[in-house]
C-alpha positions as a printed Julia matrix, in Angstrom:
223×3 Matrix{Float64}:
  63.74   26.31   31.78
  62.12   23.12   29.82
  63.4    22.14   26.95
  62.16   22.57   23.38
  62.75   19.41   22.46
  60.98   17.59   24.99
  58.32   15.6    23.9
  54.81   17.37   24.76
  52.85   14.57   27.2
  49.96   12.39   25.87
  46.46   13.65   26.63
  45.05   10.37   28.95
  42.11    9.93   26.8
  44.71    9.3    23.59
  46.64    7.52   25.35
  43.87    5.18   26.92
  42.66    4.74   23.77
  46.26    3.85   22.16
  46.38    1.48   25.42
  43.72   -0.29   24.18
  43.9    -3.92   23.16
  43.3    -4.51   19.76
  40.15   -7.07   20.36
  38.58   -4.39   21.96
  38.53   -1.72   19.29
  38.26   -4.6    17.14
  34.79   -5.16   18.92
  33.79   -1.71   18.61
  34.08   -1.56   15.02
  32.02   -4.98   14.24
  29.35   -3.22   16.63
  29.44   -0.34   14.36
  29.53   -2.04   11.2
  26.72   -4.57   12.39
  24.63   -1.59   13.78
  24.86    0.22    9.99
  24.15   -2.81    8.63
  21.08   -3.36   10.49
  19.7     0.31   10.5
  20.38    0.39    6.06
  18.52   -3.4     6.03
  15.85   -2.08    7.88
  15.36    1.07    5.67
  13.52   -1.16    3.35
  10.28   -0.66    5.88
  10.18    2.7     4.95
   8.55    1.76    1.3
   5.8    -0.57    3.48
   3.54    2.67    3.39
   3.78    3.13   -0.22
   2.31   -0.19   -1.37
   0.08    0.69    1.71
  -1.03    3.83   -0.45
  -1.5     1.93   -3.33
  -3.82   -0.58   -1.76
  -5.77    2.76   -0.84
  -5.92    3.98   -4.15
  -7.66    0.42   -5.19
 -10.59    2.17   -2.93
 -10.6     5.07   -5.47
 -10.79    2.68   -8.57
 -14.25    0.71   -6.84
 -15.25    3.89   -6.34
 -15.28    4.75   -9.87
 -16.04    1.4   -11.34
 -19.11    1.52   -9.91
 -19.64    5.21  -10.5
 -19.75    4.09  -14.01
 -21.27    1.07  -13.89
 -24.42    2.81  -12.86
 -24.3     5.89  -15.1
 -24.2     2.77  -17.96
 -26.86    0.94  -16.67
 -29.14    3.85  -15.99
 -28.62    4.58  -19.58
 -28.88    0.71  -20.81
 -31.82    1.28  -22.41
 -31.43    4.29  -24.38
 -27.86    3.31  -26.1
 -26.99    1.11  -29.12
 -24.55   -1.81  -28.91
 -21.67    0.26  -30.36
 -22.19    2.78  -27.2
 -22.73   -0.45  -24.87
 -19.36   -1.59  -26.58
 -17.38    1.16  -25.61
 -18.64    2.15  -22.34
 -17.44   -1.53  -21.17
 -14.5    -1.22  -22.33
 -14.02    2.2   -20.47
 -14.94   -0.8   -17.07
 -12.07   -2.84  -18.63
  -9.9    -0.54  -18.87
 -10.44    0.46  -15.02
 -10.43   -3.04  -14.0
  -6.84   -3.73  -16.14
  -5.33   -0.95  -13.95
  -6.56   -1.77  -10.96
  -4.67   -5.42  -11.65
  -1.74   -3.5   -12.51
  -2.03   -2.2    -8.71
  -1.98   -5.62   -6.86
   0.89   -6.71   -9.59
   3.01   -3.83   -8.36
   2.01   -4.59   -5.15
   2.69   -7.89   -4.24
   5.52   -8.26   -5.96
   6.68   -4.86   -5.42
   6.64   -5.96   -1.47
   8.12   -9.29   -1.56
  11.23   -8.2    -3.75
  12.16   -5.09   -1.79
  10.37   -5.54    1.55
   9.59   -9.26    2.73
   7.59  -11.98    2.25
   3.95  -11.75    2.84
   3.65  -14.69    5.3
   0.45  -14.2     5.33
  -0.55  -15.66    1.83
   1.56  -18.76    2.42
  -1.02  -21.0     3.14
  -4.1   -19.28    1.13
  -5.92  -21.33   -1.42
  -6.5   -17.95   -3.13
  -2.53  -17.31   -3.31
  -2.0   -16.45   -6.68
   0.42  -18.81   -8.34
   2.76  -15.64   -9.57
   2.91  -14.35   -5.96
   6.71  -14.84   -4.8
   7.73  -16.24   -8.08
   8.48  -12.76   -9.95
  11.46  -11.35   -9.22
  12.53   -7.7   -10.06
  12.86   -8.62  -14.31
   9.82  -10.77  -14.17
   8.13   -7.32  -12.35
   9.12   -5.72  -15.29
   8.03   -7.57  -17.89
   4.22   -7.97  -16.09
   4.5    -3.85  -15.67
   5.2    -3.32  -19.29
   2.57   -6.22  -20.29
  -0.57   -4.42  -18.42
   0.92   -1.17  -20.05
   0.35   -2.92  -23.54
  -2.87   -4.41  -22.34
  -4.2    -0.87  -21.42
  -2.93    0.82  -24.5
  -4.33   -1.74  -26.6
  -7.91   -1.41  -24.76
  -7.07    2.49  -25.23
  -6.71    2.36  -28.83
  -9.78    0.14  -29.89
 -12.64    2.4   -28.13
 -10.09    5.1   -30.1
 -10.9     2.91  -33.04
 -14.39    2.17  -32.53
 -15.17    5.81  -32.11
 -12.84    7.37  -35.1
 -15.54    9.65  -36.11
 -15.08   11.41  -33.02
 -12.06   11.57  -32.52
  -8.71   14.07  -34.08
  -6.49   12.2   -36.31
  -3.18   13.76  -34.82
  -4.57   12.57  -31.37
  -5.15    8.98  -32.82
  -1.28    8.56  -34.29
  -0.06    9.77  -30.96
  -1.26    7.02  -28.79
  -0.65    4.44  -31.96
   2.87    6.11  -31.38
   2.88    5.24  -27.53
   1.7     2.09  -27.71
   4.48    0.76  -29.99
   6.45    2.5   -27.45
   5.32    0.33  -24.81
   5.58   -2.95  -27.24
   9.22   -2.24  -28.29
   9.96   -1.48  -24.79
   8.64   -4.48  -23.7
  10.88   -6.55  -26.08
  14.03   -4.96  -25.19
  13.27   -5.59  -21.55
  12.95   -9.46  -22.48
  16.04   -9.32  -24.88
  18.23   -7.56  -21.71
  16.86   -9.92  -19.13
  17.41  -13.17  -21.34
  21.24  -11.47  -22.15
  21.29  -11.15  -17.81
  20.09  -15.1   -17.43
  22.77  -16.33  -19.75
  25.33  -14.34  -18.56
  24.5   -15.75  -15.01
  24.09  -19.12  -16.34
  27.89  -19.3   -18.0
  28.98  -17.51  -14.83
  27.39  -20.95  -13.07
  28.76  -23.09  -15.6
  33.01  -21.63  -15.17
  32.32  -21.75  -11.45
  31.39  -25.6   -11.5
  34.7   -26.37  -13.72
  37.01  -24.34  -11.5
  35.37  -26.0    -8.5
  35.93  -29.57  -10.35
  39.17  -28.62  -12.02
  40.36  -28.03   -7.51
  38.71  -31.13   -6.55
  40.66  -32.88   -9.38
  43.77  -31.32   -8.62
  43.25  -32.24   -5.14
  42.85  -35.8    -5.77
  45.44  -35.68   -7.69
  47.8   -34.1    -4.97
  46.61  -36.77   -2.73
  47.44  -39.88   -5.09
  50.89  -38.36   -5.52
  51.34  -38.06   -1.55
  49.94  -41.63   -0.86
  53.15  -42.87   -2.92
């Protein structure tokens, strides 16, 4: 008969694994850590095809544009100046969002996907490009918003007669929306940059308060 007490024997896998030396599963789990590392750093890729898409959609805004543009000057000579006025500004508005576009997308790409090696050397680089960060991104965002709006509300403006008044306070509504937002975005990213910069500032006096002590420890030993 075997006795109840005796200890039940290790499976061999366990126990090959318990065998191991501690370098080896050591090993394992940097190649595991590295390989999640890798796979969640290359995940950024997977937003490459929506600034692709975007770029796509600037086909759709030519396509309009011009649409436009020749309904307007088929019509050129049968329209007064305040009808000339507003139908450009229906172009501008088009052409503001279609900025808008290559502002979301460069920057867009170069914060969250990489750098656009391409452009390095280009004399037609534009001098923004890999200089706006994600705040400045914001900031540019809410400042074609405001641009667009504003163009929005003057062919509102220029053709009042036409238009309902309850439509008219609406957009006046969202377009201090946009302007309000757009200062609180400037007021929390200059808050941010100070922050950082006294974060700097106690780093660089603990660093020279440990040099100083250092010295110090150092004068002390060399009498």
């Amino acid at each position: 008969m075997t006795n109840e007490n005796d200890a039940k024997p290790e499976s061999p896998a366990s126990s090959s694994y318990l065998n191991e030396p501690s370098s080896a599963r050591n090993k394992v789990g940097k190649f595991l850590e590295h390989f999640n590392e890798q796979t969640l750093f290359s995940a950024r890729w997977l937003l490459a095809p929506l600034y692709l898409g975007l770029a796509l959609s600037l086909c759709i805004l030519v396509f309009k544009f011009m649409q436009y543009f020749v309904e307007v000057m088929q019509s050129i000579a049968t329209i007064d100046m305040h009808t000339a006025t507003l139908e450009i500004l229906q172009l501008l508005d088009i052409t503001l969002l279609g900025n808008l576009i290559i502002i979301v997308i460069f920057s867009g790409y170069e914060n969250f996907v990489s750098k656009i090696h391409a452009a390095e050397d280009s004399t037609d680089r534009p001098s923004w490009m890999g200089r706006v960060d994600y705040s400045g991104l914001k900031i540019k965002l809410i400042g074609s918003l405001v641009a667009i709006s504003v163009i929005e509300l003057l062919r509102d403006f220029m053709n009042a007669e036409h238009m309902n008044t309850e439509t008219i306070k609406w957009r006046i509504l969202i377009h201090l929306t946009f302007i309000v937002s757009g200062v609180l975005f400037a007021i929390m990213d200059y808050i941010a940059d100070k922050r950082a910069l006294v974060e700097i500032e106690i780093e660089q006096r603990e660093l020279q308060a440990k040099k100083l002590k250092h010295e110090i420890g150092q004068l002390a030993n060399e009498k």
